[in-house]
C-alpha positions in Angstrom: 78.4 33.5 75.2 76.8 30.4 73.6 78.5 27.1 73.1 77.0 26.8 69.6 80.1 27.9 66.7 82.1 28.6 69.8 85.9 28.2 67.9 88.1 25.8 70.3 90.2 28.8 71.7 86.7 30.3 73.1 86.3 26.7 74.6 89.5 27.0 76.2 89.2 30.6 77.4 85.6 29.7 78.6 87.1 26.7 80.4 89.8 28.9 82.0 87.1 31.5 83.3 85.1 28.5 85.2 88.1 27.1 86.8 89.0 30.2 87.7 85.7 31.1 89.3 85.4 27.7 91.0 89.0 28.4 92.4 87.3 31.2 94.8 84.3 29.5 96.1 84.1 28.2 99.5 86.9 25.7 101.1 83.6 23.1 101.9 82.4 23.5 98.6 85.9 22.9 96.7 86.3 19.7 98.8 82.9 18.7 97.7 83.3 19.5 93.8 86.7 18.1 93.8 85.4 14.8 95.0 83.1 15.0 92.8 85.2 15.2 90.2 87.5 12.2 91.3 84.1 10.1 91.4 83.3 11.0 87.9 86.5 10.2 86.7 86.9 6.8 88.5 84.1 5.9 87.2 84.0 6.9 83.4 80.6 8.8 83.4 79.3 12.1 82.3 78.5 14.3 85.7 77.9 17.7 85.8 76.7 20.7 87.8 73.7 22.3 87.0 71.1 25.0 87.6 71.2 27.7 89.7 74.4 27.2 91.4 75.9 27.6 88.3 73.9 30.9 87.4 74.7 31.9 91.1 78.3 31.0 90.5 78.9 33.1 86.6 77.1 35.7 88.6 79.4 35.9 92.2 76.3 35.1 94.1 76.8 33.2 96.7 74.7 29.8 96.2 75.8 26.9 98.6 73.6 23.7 97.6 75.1 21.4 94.5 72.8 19.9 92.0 74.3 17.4 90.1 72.7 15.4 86.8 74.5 12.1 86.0 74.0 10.7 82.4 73.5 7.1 84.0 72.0 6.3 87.5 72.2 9.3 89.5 71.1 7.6 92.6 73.6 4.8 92.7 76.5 7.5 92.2 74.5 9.6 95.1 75.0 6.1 97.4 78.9 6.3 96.1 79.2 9.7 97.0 77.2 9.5 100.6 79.2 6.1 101.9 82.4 7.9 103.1 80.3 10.9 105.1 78.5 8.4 106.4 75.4 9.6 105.8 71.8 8.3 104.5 70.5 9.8 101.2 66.8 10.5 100.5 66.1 8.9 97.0 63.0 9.3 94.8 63.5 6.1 92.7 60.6 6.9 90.7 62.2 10.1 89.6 65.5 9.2 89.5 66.8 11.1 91.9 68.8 11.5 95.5 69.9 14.2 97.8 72.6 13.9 100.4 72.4 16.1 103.5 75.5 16.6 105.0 76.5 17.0 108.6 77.9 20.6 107.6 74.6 21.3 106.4 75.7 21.4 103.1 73.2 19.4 100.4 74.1 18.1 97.3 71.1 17.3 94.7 71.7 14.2 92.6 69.7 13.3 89.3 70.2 11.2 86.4 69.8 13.0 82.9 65.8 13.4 82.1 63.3 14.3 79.4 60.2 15.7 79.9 56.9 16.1 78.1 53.2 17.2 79.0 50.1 15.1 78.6 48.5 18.2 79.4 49.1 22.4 80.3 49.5 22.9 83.6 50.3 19.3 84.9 52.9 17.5 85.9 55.0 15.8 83.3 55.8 12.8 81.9 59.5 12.1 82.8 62.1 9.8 80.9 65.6 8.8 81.0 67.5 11.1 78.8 70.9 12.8 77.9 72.5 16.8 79.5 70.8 18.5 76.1 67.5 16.9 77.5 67.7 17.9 81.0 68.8 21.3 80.2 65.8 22.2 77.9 63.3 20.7 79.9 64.2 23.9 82.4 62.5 26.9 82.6 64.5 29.9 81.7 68.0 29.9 79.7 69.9 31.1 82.5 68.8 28.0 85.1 70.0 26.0 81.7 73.7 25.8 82.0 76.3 23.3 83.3 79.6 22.8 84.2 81.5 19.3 83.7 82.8 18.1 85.8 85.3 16.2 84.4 87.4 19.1 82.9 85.4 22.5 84.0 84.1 23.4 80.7 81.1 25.2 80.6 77.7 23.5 78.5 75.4 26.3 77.4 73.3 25.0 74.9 70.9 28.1 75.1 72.9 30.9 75.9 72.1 31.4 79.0 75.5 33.0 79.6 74.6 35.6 77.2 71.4 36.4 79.1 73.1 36.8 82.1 75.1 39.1 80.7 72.5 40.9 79.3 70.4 41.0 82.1 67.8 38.9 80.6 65.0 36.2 81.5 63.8 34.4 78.6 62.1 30.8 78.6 63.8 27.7 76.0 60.7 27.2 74.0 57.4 29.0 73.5 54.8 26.6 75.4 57.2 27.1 78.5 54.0 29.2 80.1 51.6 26.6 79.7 52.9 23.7 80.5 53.9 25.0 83.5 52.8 28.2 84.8 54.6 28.2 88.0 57.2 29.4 85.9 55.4 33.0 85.7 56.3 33.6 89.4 59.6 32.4 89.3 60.2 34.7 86.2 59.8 37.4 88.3 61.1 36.0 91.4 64.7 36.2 89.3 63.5 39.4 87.5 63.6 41.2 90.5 66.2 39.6 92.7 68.6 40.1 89.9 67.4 43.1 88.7 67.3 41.7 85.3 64.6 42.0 82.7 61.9 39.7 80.9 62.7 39.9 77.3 60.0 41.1 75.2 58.8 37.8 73.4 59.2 35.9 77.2 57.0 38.8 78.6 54.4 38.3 75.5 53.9 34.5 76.3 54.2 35.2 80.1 51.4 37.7 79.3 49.2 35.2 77.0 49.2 32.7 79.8 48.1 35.5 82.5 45.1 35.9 80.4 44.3 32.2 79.9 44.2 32.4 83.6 46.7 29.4 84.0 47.9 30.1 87.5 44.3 28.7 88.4 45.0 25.4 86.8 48.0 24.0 88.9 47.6 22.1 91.6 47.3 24.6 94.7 50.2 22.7 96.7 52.1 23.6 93.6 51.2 27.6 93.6 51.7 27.5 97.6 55.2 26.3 97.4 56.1 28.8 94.5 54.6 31.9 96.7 56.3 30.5 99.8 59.8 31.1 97.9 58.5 34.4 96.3 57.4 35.6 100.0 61.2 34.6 101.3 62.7 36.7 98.8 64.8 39.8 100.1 62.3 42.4 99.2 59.0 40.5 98.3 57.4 44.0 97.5 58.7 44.6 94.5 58.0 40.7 93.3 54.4 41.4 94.5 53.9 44.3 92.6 55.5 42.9 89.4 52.9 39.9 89.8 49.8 41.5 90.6 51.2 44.2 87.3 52.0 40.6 84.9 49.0 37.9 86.1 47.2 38.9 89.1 46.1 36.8 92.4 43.0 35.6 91.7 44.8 31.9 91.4 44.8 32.9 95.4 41.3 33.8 95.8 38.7 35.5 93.8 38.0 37.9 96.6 41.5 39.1 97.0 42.3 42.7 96.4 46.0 44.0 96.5 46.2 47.1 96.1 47.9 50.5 96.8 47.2 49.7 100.6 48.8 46.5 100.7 51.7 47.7 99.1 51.8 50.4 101.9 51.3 47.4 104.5 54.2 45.5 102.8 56.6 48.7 103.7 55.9 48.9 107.1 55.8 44.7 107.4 59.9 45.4 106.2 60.1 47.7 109.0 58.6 46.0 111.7 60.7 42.6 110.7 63.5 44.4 111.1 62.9 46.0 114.0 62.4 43.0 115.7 65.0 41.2 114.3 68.0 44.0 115.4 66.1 44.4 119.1 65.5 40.7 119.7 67.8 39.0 118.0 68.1 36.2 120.6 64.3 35.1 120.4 63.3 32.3 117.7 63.7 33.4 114.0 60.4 34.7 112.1 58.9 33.3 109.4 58.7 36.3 107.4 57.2 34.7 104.6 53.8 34.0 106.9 54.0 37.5 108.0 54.0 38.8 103.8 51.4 35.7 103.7 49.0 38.0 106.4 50.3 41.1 104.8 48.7 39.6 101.1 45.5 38.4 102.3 44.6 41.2 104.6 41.9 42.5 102.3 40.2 38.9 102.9 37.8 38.1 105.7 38.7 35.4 108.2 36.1 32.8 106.4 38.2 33.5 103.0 41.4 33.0 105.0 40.2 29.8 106.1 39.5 28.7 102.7 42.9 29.9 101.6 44.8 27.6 104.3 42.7 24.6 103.2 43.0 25.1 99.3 46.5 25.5 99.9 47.4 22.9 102.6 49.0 24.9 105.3 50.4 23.3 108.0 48.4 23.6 111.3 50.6 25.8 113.0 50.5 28.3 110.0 47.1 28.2 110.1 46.6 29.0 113.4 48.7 32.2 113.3 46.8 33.4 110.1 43.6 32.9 111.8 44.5 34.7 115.3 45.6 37.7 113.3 41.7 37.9 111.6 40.5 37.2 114.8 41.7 40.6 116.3 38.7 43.1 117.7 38.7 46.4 117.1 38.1 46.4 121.4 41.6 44.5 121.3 43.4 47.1 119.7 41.4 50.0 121.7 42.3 48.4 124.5 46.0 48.1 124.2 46.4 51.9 122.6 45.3 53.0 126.6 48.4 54.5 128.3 47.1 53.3 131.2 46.5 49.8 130.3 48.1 47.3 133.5 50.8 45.1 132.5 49.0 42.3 133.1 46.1 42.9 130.6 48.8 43.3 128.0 50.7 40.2 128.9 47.1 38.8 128.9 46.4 39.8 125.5 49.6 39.2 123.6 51.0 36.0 125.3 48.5 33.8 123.2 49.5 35.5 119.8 52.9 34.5 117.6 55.4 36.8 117.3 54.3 36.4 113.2 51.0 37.9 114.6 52.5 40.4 116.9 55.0 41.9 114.0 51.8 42.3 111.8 49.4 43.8 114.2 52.6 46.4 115.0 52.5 47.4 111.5 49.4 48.1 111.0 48.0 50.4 113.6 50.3 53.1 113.2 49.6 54.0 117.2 52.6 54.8 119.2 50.8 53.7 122.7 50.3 50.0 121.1 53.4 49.7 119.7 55.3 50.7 123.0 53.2 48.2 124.2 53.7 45.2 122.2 57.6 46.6 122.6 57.2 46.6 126.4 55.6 42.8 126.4 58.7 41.6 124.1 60.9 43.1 126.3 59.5 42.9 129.7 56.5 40.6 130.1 57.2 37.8 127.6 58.8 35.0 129.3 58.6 36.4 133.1 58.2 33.8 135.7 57.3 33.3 139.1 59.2 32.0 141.7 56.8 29.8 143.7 56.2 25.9 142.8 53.8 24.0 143.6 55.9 22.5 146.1 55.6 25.7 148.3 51.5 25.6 147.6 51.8 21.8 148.9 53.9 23.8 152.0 50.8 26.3 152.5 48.5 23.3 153.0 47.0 23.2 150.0 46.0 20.2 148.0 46.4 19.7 144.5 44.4 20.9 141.8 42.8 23.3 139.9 43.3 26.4 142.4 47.6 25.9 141.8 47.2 27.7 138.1 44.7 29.9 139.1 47.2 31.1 142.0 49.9 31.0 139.7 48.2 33.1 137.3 47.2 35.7 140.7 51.1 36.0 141.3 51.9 36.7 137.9 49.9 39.4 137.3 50.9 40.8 140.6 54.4 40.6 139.3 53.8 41.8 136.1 52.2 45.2 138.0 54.9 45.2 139.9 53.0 44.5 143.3 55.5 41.7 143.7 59.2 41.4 143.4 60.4 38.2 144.9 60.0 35.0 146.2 59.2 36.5 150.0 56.6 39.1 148.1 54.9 36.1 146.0 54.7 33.8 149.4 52.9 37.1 151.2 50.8 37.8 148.7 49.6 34.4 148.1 49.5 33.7 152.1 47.2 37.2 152.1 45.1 35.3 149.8 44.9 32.3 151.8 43.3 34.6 154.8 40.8 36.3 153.2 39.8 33.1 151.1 40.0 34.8 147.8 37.4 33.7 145.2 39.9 31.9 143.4 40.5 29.1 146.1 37.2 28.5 145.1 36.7 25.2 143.9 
């Protein structure tokens, strides 16, 4: 339903069916739009909602972070709005724009009305204060294009965006939508496929034409790593991978990279493995799944190419240390841990430096039962065990500080992990044993 020749009893009805959905949203968020609302009022200006919590909202989707575009200064009604949490705003005054954090977790997203153009394809644009029609077209697809007022609830779709959503459809606002910014290929499929939607036939062309043109290649890499984060953190990144690679290709990630019928294969068994460890250990630290898609992706690349990958893109150092370890596993490494008669302290010994990111993705992909039970057996048994002794009782034994404490430490643990030792009495013996015979390891 577009706003365009809509007779005023549509308006109304359109109204009614806004109010009415906003009535069945979240307590939190009814508080938050309803001050919102007061504000805008008190204060005589033009506020509305925006984006995708209004798509999220038409749809029933459940969307829980406000944007809000101001025709005036957005970040001066942002400081308004913060003052009573009591909470400091993050503003980008060059942008126009503020977002408020709130203790709830909640965020709220505040901009003043922009305009946009582009000096060139594929760059950032030029940006300018402007009015709602402005901001709205300066969006990527119709349905991200919508907004609700909110100083009587009516609904503002200039492009029809409600009509696509109804439809099912993702269509861009104006036929250079591509090229000036080609991000907007992956988050056409991103919404494609979480949605289930479909990208209209003259979208597709365009989307198509700038595939070709190899656009993807001219953004800024930050850019492109930011838009395959959110693609990787979708609910099913399989089916937005294979829609991609159909549509534009990866070679925007590297010219070596090959994803093919096997990765897609490695992707399904990544889904299984992230939830198996998710329902078995749900009380260990949350996976970045995305990183473990990011391994499942770049498998066909060699750990040189991976490298190049994390600096092109700018990972973090962390996230480039997992994707590293995981090229850095030896065929020995796996041979080794696929031996039912491996001791529990070579696997603790081989897994304990890896992230559980690493972990998930060596467990999918050798499909060996031994090393899985394995790498199940370290999660459940071996990761995290601890010995009882300090090095107040080494200082006890007589012995002086230094290097030989962890190397005793590290004698007990294994024992442990064998199960050669099951208490403190047992680690004292075994360690007072090794005092007699000076073992190698007091060495030094």
């Amino acid at each position: 339903m577009s706003s365009r020749g809509l007779n005023l009893g549509c308006r109304q009805r359109c109204k009614e069916g806004v109010l009415k959905i906003l009535s069945k949203i979240p307590e939190e968020l009814r508080s938050l739009i309803n001050k919102l609302h007061k504000q805008a009022l008190a204060e005589n200006l033009k506020v509305y909602l925006v984006g995708g919590f209004v798509r999220d909202l038409i749809l029933r989707v459940k969307n829980l972070d406000l944007d809000i575009v101001i025709e005036g200064d957005g970040i001066k009604f942002a400081e308004r709005f913060a003052m009573p949490f009591g909470v400091k705003l993050t503003a980008h005054r060059q942008f126009g724009t503020a977002t408020v954090l709130l203790k709830s977790g909640l965020k709220v997203d505040f901009s003043s009305a922009r305009k946009e153009s582009y000096p060139k394809p594929a760059h950032l644009p030029i940006v300018s204060y402007g009015l709602l029609r402005d901001d709205l077209f300066r969006r990527d697809f119709t349905i991200n294009a919508m907004a609700i007022s909110l100083s009587d609830g009516s609904l503002v779709d200039y492009f029809d965006g409600r009509g696509d959503l109804v439809n099912k459809k993702i269509r861009v606002l104006h036929d250079l939508s591509f090229k000036d910014d080609p991000t907007r290929i992956l988050r056409a499929v991103r919404f494609e496929q979480r949605y289930d939607f479909n990208i209209e036939p003259k979208t597709l062309k365009l989307l198509k034409e700038a595939g070709k043109l190899k656009m993807l290649e001219k953004v800024h890499p930050h850019r492109m790593r930011d838009e395959l984060i959110l693609v990787l953190k979708e609910g099913n990144p399989l089916k937005e991978i294979r829609r991609i690679k159909q549509l534009a290709g990866f070679k925007f990630i590297h010219p070596n990279l090959n994803v093919s019928v096997k990765t897609y294969s490695y992707f399904k068994s990544l889904e299984k493995e992230v939830k198996w460890f998710n329902k078995n250990y749900p009380q260990r630290r949350s996976l970045d799944t995305w990183l473990i898609y990011l391994m499942g992706l770049l498998d066909s690349l060699n750990a040189g190419a991976i490298r190049n990958v994390c600096e092109k893109f700018g990972l973090r150092k962390g996230e480039k240390k997992r994707l590293s370890s995981y090229k850095q596993i030896t065929h020995k490494f796996i041979v080794d841990l696929s031996n039912s008669k491996v001791k529990p302290s070579r696997i603790f010994a081989s897994l304990e430096p890896l992230s559980y990111e690493t972990i998930i993705s060596l467990r999918a992909k050798y499909n060996n039962p031994v090393f899985k039970r394995h790498i199940a057996d370290f999660l459940e048994i071996y990761n995290g065990m601890r010995i009882f002794v300090s090095g107040n009782d080494l200082h006890g034994l007589g012995l002086v500080p230094g290097p030989q404490y962890q190397k005793i430490f590290a004698q007990v643990l294994n024992a442990k992990l064998n199960g050669e030792v099951k208490d403190k009495r047992e680690e004292l013996s075994l360690i007072r044993e090794l005092l007699n015979k000076r073992h190698p390891i007091l060495r030094g």
